[in-house]
Every structure is written in structure tokens, then in C-alpha cells.
C-alpha positions in Angstrom: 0.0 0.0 0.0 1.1 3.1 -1.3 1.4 6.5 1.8 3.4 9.5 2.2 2.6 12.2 5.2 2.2 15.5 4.4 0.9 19.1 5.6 -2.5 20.7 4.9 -1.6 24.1 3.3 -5.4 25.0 2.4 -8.0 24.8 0.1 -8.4 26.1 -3.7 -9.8 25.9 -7.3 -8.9 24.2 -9.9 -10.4 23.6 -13.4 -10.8 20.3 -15.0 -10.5 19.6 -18.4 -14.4 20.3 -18.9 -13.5 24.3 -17.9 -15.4 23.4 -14.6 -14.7 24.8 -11.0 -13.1 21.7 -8.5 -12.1 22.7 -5.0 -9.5 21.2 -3.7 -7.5 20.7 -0.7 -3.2 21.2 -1.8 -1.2 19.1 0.4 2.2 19.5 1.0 3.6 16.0 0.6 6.9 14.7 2.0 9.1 14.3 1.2 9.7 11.4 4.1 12.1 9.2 4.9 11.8 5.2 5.7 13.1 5.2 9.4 12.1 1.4 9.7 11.4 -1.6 7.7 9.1 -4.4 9.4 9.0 -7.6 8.1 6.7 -10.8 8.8 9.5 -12.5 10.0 11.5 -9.8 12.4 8.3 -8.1 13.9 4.8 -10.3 12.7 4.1 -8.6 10.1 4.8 -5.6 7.0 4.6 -2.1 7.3 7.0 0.7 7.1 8.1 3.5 9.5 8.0 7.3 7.6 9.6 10.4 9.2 8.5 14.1 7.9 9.5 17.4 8.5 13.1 18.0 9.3 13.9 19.7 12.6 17.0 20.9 14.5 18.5 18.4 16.4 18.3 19.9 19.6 14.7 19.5 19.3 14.7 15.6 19.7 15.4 13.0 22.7 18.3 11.2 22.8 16.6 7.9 21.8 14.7 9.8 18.7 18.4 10.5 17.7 19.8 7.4 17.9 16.9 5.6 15.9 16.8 8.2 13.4 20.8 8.0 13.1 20.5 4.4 12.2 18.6 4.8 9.2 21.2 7.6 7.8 18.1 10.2 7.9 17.6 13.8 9.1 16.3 14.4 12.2 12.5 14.6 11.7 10.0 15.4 13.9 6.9 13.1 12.7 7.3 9.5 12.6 4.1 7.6 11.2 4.4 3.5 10.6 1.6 2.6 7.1 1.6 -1.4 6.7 2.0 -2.6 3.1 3.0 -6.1 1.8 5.9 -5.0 -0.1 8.0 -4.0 2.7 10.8 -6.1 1.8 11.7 -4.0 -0.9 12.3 -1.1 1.0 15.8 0.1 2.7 15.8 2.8 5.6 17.1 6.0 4.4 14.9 5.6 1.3 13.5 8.9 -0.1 9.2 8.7 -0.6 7.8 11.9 -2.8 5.0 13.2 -4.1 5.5 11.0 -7.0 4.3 7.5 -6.0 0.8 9.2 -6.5 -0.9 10.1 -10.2 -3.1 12.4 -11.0 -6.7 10.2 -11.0 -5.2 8.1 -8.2 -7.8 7.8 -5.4 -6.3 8.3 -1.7 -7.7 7.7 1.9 -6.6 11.4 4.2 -6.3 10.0 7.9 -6.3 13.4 9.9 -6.9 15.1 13.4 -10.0 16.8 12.8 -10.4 20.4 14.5 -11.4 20.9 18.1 -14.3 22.4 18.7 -14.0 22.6 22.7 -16.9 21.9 25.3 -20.3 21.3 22.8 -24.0 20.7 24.0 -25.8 17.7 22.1 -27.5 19.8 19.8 -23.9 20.9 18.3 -22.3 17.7 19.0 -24.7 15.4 17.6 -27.6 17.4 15.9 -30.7 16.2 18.8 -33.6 18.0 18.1 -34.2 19.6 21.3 -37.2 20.0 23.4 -40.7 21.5 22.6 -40.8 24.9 21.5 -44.1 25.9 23.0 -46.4 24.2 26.2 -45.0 26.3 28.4 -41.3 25.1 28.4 -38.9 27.7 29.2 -35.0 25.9 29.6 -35.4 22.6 27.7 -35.1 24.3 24.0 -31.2 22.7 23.7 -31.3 20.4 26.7 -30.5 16.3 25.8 -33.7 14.5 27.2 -34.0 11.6 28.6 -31.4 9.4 28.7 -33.1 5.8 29.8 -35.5 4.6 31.6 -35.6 4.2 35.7 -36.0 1.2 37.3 -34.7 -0.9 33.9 -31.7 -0.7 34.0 -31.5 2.0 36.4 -28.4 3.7 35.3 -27.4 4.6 31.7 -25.1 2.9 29.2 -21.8 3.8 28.5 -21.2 5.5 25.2 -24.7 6.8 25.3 -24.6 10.0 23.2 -24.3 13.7 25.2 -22.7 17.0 25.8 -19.4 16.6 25.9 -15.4 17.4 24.6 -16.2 17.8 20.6 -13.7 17.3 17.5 -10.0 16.9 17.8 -10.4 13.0 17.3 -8.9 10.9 14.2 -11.1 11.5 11.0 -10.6 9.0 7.8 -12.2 10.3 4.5 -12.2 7.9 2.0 -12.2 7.6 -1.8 -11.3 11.3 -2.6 -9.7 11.7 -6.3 -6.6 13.3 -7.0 -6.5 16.1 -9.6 -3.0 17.2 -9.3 0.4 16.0 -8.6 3.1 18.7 -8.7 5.9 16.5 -8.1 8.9 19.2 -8.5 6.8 21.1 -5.5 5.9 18.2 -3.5 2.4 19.5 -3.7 -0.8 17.1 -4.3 -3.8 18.9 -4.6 -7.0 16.4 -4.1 -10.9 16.7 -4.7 -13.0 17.9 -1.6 -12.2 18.4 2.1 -9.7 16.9 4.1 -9.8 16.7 7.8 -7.5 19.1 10.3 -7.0 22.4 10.4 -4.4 24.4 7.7 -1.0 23.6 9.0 -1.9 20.0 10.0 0.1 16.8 9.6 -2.1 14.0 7.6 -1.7 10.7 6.2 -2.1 10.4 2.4 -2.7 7.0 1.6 -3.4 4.0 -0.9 -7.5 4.1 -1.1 -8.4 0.4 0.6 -12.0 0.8 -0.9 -11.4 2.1 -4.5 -14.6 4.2 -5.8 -16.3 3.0 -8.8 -16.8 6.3 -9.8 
């Protein structure tokens, strides 16, 4: 499986070879460095360590250092490990850029979506509310009820309600690429992407391709 991390610079338009408008989010991607190779028969199974965004030295721990020093790469401040099958074939040090991608390709964005703070359950989860008449006067935004009494007599955990909302991991999948600027490191892709401008996200391989 193909992935390279990269940092959300914004979004834009583009037009498509119709003339028509596309917006797009432009992500700023790698390049990164393979830190680690992970085989079935050293670790269980295959995936790949990537490091991104260079960083001064003093910056890092000692033990960041020293792992980083082994695979004769810079010292980076995000490591991310993306499984693939085809490991094997990589070496540390290895240089991963904008390239591996094609404009058409369709890629999964795994990203931090933006907190929103302290958010009633109207906000966090669209509830209706209470009545807007009969005499009610403070239940307009309130939650409700959130079980019965005497069965079970307490409520379930994971029951929805107000709570911290946003700043959680966000997968959108399927989005279409429509631009790979590979002298820029830039990759500009259909629609939204989770996080806020400035975030690190995960551009990868799309594991349910769109028949689209």
C-alpha cells in the first residue's frame, strides 16, 4: 500500500479539463524518509516507519536521535508506521515523494479533525431539542431523557451527550486526486480533508477504490 505524510496548506480551485470549477485541498507531501522496515518474520508482520518534517537536532530525545541516526536520515519530527505487503523492498534512508501518486489516483486522508472545545448535544450530535411551546422555558437545547428508571436504572456507556467535541482521528475515503506537482511536492485532491491548515495527515493508498 502506497502513503506519504504530508501538511495541509489549504484549500483552492482548480479547473478540470471540462472548464469546470473543482475545489481542492493542496497538500504539502513529504518528502519522508523510511526510518524502519518491518517484516513478517522480524516483527509479525509488514509495514514501514516514515519520518517528515526535518527539525533541528536539539529538538529531539536522545533515543529519537539514535533511531533516526541508524537509518542515515535527518532528524524529523513526525514518525508515522503505514503497513504494506511489499516491505521487503524497502531500505531505511529511502527517499518517498509526491510521485508515488498520479493524477486520477484515489487516496484515503487519515487526519486530526479540528477541536471544537466543550459542545451541548444539539452541536455535537444534531438532537432536536425540546418542545418549542407548552410552556417550556430551559429545555429548547437540553438532551432528554437518557433511559429509563427502574430498567436498567443507570445509563449505558457511550450513550450520546454534551461533551469534549472534535479533535479526534477523522478517515475520509475515496477522494480523487487532480494534481500531482511533483517538482513542489504538492498534491492537490478533490473535496475536504480533515485538520485544520497547517496539519500533519496521512495520504494513503484508497483500501475501498470508488467505482466512480
Amino acid at each position: 500500500m502506497k502513503g506519504i505524510l504530508g501538511k495541509k496548506v489549504g484549500m483552492t480551485q482548480l479547473f478540470d479539463e471540462n472548464g469546470v470549477v473543482v475545489p481542492v485541498t493542496v497538500i504539502e507531501a513529504g518528502p519522508c524518509y523510511v526510518t524502519q522496515v518491518k517484516t513478517a518474520e522480524t516483527d509479525g508482520y509488514s509495514a514501514i516507519q516514515l519520518g517528515f518534517e526535518e527539525v533541528a537536532e536539539r529538538k529531539l530525545t536522545k533515543g529519537q536521535k539514535g533511531h533516526l541516526g541508524k537509518a542515515n536520515a535527518p532528524m524529523l519530527r513526525r514518525l508515522h508506521e503505514v503497513r504494506c505487503k511489499d516491505a521487503a523492498q524497502y531500505t531505511p534512508g529511502d527517499v518517498i515523494k509526491a510521485d508515488i501518486f498520479e493524477d486520477g489516483d484515489y487516496v484515503d486522508v487519515v487526519g486530526r479533525s479540528k477541536g471544537k472545545g466543550f459542545a451541548g448535544a444539539v452541536k455535537r450530535h444534531g438532537f432536536g431539542g425540546g418542545p418549542k411551546t407548552h410552556g417550556q422555558s430551559d429545555r429548547q437545547r437540553a438532551t432528554g431523557s437518557r433511559g429509563a428508571g427502574t430498567s436498567p436504572g443507570h445509563t449505558w456507556p457511550g450513550a450520546k451527550a454534551p461533551g469534549q467535541m472534535g479533535s479526534e482521528r477523522v478517515t475520509v475515503q475515496n477522494l480523487k486526486i487532480a494534481l500531482v506537482d511533483a517538482e513542489r511536492n504538492l498534491i492537490a485532491i478533490r473535496g475536504a480533508v480533515p485538520g485544520a491548515r497547517g496539519s500533519v495527515v496521512l495520504v494513503r493508498e484508497a483500501i475501498k477504490r470508488s467505482k466512480a
